[in-house]
C-alpha positions in Angstrom: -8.6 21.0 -14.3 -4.8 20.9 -13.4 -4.2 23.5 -16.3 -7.3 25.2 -15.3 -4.3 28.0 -13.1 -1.8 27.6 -15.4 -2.9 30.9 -17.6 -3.5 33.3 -14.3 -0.7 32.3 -12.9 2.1 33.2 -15.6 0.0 36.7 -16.1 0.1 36.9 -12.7 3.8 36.6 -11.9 5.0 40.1 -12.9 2.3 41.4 -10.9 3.4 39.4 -7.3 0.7 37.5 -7.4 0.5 33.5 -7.0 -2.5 31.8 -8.0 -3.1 28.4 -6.6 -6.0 25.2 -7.1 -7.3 23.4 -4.9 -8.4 19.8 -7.5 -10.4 16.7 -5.4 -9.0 13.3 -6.5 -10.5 10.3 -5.2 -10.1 6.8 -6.3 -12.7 5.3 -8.4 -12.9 2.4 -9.8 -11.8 3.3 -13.2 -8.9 5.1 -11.9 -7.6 2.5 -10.1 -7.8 0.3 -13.6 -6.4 3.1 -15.1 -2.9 2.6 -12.7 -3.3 -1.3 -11.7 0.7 -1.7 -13.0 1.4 1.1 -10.8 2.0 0.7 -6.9 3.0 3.4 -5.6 -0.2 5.6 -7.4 -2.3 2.3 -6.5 -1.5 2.8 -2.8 -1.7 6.6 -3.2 -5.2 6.5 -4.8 -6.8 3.9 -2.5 -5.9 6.2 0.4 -8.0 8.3 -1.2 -11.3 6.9 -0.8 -14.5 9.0 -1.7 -16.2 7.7 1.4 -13.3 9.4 3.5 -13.7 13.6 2.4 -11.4 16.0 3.5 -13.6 17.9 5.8 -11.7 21.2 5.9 -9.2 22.7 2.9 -6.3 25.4 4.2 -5.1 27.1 1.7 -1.4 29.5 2.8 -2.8 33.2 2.4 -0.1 35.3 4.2 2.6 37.3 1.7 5.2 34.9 2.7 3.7 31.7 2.0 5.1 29.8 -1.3 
């Protein structure tokens, strides 16, 4: 999924256009095996909690957001 905007967005660049994703990450319980030596993605991911959604996404859409 990350590389998913990869390909628009080098096309895109001669053009002044900037393509960004929005991706949903959510600790499960195999991610969290996946990074148990890990603390600081640990803490990260378990702040993430599927019960807890983001409700609303903002995404910049004016020409002089980054």
């Amino acid at each position: 999924m990350l590389g998913l905007p990869t390909s628009p967005a080098a096309k895109s660049t001669a053009y002044g256009i900037k393509v960004h994703a929005v991706v949903p990450v959510a600790a499960t319980r195999r991610s969290l095996e996946e990074v148990r030596e890990d603390e600081r993605t640990t803490a990260l991911l378990t702040d993430l909690c599927p019960a807890r959604p983001a409700p609303v996404v903002a995404l910049p859409a004016h020409e002089s957001a980054p």
